[in-house]
C-alpha positions in Angstrom: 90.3 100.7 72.5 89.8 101.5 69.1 91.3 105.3 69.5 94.9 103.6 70.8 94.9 101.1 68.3 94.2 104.2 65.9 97.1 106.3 67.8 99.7 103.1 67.3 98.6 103.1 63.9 99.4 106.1 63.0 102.7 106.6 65.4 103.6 103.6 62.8 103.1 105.4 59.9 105.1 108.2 61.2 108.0 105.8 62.1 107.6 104.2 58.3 108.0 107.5 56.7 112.0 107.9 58.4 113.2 105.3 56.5 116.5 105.4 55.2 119.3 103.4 54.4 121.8 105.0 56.7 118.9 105.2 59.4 117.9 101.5 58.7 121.7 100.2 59.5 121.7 102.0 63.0 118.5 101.0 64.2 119.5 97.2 63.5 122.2 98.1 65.7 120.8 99.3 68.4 118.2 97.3 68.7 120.7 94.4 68.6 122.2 96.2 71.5 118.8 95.3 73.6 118.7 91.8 72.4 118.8 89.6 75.4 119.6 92.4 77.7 123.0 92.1 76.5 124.2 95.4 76.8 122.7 96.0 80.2 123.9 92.8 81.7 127.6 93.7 80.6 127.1 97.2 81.9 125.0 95.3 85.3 128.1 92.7 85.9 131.3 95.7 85.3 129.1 97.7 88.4 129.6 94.6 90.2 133.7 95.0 90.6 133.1 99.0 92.2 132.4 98.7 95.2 130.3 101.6 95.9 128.2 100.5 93.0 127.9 97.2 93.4 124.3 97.4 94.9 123.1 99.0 91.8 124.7 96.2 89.8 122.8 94.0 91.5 119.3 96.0 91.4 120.5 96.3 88.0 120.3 92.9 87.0 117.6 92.3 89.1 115.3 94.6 87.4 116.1 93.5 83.8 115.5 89.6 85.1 112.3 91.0 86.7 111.0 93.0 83.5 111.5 89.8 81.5 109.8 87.6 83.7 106.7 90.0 84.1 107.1 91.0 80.2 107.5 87.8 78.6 106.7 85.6 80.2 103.6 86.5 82.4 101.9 89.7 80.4 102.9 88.7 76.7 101.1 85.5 77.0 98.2 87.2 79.0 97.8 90.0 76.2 98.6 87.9 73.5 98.9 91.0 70.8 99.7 89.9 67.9 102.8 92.4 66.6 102.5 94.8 63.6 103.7 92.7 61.0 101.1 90.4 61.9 98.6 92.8 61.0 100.7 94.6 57.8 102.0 91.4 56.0 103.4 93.3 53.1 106.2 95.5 55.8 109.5 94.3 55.2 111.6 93.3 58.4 114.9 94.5 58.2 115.6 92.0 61.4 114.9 88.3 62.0 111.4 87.5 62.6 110.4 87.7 66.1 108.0 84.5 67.4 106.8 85.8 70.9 103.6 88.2 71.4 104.2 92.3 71.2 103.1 93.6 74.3 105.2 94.3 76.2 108.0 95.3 74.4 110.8 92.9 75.9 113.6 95.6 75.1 112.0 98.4 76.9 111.5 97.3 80.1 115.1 96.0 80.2 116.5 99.2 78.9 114.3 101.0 81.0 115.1 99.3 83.9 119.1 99.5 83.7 118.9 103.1 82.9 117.0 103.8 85.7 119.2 102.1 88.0 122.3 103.8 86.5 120.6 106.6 87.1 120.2 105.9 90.7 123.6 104.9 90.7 125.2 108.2 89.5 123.4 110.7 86.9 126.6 110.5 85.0 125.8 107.0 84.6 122.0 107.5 84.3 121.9 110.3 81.3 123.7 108.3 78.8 122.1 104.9 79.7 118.5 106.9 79.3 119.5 107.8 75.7 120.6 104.6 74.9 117.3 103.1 76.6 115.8 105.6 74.2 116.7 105.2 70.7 116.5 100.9 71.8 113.1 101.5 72.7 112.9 103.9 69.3 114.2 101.2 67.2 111.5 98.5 67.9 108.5 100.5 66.2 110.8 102.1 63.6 111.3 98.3 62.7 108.4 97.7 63.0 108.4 94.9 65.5 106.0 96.6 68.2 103.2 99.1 68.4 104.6 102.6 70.1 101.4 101.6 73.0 104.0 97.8 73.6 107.0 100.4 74.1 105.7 103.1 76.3 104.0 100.5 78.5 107.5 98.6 78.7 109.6 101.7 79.5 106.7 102.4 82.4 107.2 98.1 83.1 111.0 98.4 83.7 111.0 101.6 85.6 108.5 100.7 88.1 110.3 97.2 88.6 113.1 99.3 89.6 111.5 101.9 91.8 110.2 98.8 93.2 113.3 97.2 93.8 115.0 99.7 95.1 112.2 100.7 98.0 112.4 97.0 99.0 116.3 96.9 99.2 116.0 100.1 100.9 113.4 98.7 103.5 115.7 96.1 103.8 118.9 98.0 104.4 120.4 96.9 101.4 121.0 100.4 100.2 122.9 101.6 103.7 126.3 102.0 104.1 127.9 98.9 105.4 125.6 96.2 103.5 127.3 93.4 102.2 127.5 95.1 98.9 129.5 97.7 99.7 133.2 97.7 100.6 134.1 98.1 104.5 135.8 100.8 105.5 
C-alpha cells in the first residue's frame, strides 16, 4: 500500500501547485455545492414534479441517501483514514475543518450518484450533472480535504449504488411504464 499512498501523495502535490486566488474562490464554491448533497437533493426533489422523471427522482435521492449511509457512516469509520491535513499540518484550509474520516469522499459518491441517475434519466440531464459531479469531486483534493484514492473510490461508491438501484427497481417493475411513478395515460 505504500505505492498508492505514494500516488495520492503526489496527485496532491500536483493539485497544490494550481493554486490561485481566482481558482481558490471557485473551488470553495463548488465544493459548497456538494455539501450535504444539497445541490443533488434540489435537482432529486424538482424531478419529482415531471412525471416521466419522477422514478429517477426517486432513484435519485435514493442513491445519494445510500452513498452516505455506506460512505459515512459504515466505510469511513471502518477505514478510519485520517485526511491529508492530518498528515500535512502546515496546509492551509481554505474551508471549515472537516471532523469525519477521509475515505470515502462523502461528496463523490453523492455527486456521482445523482449524475448517474440524471444520466439515466436523459443524457441532456446526465452530461452536465457529470461535469458538475466532476469539478465537486475535483475540488475536495484541490482543497485539500481528501486523498485523490478517497475520491475515485467515492465516484466508483455512488455509481455502483445507482446501477444497483436501478437493476432492483427494474426487477421490480419500478422502471415500466405504468408504475406508480409515472403519470397514467
Amino acid at each position: 500500500m505504500d505505492w498508492l499512498q505514494q500516488f495520492d501523495q503526489a496527485v496532491l502535490s500536483w493539485f497544490q501547485s494550481l493554486h490561485m486566488d481566482w481558482l481558490d474562490g471557485l473551488m470553495v464554491f463548488i465544493t459548497s455545492l456538494g455539501n450535504y448533497g444539497a445541490v443533488w437533493f434540489a435537482a432529486g426533489i424538482a424531478l419529482l414534479f415531471f412525471p416521466s422523471y419522477r422514478r429517477y427522482g426517486v432513484l435519485l435521492i435514493a442513491g445519494v441517501i445510500t452513498g452516505y449511509l455506506l460512505g459515512d457512516l459504515v466505510l469511513k469509520p471502518l477505514v478510519a483514514r485520517p485526511r491529508p491535513f492530518v498528515s500535512l499540518p502546515e496546509a492551509e484550509l481554505l474551508i471549515p475543518l472537516p471532523h469525519s474520516f477521509s475515505f470515502p469522499s462523502g461528496h463523490a459518491p453523492s455527486s456521482f450518484a445523482a449524475a448517474e441517475a440524471l444520466f439515466l434519466a436523459d443524457k441532456r440531464l446526465g452530461i452536465p450533472a457529470c461535469i458538475l459531479a466532476a469539478f465537486i469531486a475535483f475540488s475536495r483534493p484541490y482543497l485539500f480535504v481528501h486523498y485523490p484514492t478517497d475520491v475515485l473510490a467515492g465516484a466508483l461508491l455512488g455509481v455502483l449504488i445507482v446501477f444497483a438501484l436501478y437493476g432492483i427497481g427494474k426487477k421490480c417493475g419500478f422502471f415500466q411504464r405504468g408504475s406508480i411513478f409515472q403519470k397514467q395515460r
